[in-house]
C-alpha positions as a printed Julia matrix, in Angstrom:
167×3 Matrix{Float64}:
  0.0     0.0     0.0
  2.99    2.42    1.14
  4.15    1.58   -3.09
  0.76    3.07   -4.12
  0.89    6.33   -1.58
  4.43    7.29   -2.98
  3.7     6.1    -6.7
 -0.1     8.71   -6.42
  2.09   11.21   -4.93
  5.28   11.06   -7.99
  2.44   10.93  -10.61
  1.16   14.75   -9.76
  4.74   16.08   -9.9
  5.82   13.46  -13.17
  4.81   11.65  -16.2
  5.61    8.47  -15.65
  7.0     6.11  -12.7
  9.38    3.76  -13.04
  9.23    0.72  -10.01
 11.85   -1.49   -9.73
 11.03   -4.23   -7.11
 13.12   -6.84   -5.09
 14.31   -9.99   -6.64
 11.81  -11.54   -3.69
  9.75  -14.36   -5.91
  9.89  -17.46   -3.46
  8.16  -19.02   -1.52
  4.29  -18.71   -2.38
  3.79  -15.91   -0.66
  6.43  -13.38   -2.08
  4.67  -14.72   -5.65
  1.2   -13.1    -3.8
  2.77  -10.36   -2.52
  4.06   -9.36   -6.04
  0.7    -9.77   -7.65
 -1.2    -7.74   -5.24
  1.03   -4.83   -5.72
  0.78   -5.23   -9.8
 -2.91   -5.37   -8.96
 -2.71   -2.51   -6.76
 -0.44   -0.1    -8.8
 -2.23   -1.23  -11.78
  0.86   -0.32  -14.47
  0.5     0.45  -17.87
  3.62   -2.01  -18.68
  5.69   -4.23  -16.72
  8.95   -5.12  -17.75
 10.67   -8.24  -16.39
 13.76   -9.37  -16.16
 13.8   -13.49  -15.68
 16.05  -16.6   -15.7
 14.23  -19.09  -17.67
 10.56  -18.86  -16.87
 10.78  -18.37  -12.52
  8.34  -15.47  -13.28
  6.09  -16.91  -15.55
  3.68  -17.41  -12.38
  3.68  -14.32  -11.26
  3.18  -12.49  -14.86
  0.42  -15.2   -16.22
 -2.22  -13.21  -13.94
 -2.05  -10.4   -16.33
 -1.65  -11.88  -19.63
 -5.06  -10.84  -20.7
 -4.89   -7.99  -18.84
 -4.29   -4.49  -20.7
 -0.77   -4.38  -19.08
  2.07   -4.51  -22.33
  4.29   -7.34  -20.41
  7.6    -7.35  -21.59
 10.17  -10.38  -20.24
 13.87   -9.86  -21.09
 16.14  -12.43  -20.23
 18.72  -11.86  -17.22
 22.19  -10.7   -18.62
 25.26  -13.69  -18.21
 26.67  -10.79  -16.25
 24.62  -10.77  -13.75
 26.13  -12.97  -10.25
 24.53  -13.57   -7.01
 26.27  -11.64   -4.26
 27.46  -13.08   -0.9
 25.76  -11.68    2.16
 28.99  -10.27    2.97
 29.37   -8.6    -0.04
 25.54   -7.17   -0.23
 26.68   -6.12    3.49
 29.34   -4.12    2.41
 27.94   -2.75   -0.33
 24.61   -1.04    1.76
 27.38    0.14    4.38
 28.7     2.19    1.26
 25.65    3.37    0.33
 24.95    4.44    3.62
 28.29    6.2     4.15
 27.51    8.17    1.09
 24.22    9.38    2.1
 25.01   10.08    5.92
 28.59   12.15    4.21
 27.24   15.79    4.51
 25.46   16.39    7.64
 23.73   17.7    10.36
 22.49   16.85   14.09
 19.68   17.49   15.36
 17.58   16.96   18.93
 14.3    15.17   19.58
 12.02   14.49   22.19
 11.11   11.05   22.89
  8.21    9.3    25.18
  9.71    5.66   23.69
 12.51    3.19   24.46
 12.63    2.03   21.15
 15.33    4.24   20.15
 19.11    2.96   20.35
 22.54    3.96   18.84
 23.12    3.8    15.49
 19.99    3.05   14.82
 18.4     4.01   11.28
 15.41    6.26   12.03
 13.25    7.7     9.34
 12.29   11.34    9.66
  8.82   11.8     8.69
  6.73   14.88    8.26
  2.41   14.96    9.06
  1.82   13.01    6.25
  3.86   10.27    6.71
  5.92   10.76    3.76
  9.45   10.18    4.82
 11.86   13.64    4.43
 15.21   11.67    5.18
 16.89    9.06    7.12
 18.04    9.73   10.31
 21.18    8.0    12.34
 20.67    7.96   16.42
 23.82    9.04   17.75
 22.96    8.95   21.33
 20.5     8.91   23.9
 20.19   11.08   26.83
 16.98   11.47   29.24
 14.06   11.94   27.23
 15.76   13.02   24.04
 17.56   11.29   21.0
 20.29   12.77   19.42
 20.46   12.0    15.5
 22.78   13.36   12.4
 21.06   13.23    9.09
 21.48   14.53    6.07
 20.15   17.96    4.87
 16.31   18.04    3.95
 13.76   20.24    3.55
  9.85   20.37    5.35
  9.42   19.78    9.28
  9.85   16.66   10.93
  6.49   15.59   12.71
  7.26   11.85   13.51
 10.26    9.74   14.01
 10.06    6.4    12.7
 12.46    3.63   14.02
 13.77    0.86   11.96
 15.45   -2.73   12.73
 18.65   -1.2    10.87
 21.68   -0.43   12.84
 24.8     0.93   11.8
 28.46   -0.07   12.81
 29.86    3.18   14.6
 32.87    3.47   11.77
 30.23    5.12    9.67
């Protein structure tokens, strides 16, 4: 549902949206998952990228649907990642968006919080304005650095991310 609140908002400011979703196709449920959000999103085309035929499930709901499928066959390039390497690669990403920053205070009622925590910074309408690292905790406020961003922060949302401190 969160896919069809962002894509809604993108289409008054854009043309056209492109979504590129996870890789997620197993077990059963991740093939439900993926139909219910082509259902929801209703595209005009999808465009997938298979090995052999794994997404033939998935993209048989809508072949007499007025979607344009397209299925393009996975470049000989392409090579699973270890969990290590997927590891170090979001720790790069994430180094590269927390590079220029600022801190900033917050009030908290909650004990969710920790260091180095990833927090999403959220303004009234739930649309997120940036992510957020918790630095430290002290009383009943959080200390975070994030990035710059523009609009007012109105809700903190924690994740089940955490950072190593070398960031």
């Amino acid at each position: 549902a969160s896919t069809k609140v962002v894509l809604e908002k993108a289409l008054k400011q854009v043309e056209f949206v492109i979504i590129n979703t996870t890789g997620y196709i197993r077990p059963i449920a991740a093939q439900v998952l993926k139909v219910l959000k082509i259902r929801l999103i209703n595209p005009e085309v999808i465009i997938a990228i298979a090995k052999g035929k794994e997404l033939n499930h998935i993209l048989d709901n809508f072949s007499k649907s007025s979607i344009t499928l397209y299925t393009l066959k996975k470049s000989v390039r392409v090579r699973k990642r270890s969990r290590k390497e997927r590891a170090e690669f979001r720790l790069k990403l994430f180094r590269a968006y927390f590079k220029r920053l600022h801190t900033l205070s917050f009030k908290v009622n909650s004990s969710y919080f920790s260091p180095n925590m990833v927090i999403g910074l959220l303004d009234r309408e739930l649309t997120t304005l940036a992510l957020g690292l918790v630095r430290r905790k002290f009383n009943s406020r959080i200390e975070i650095i994030a990035p710059p961003f523009r609009g007012r922060v109105s809700y903190l949302k924690p994740s089940s991310i955490t950072i190593p401190e070398s960031l």
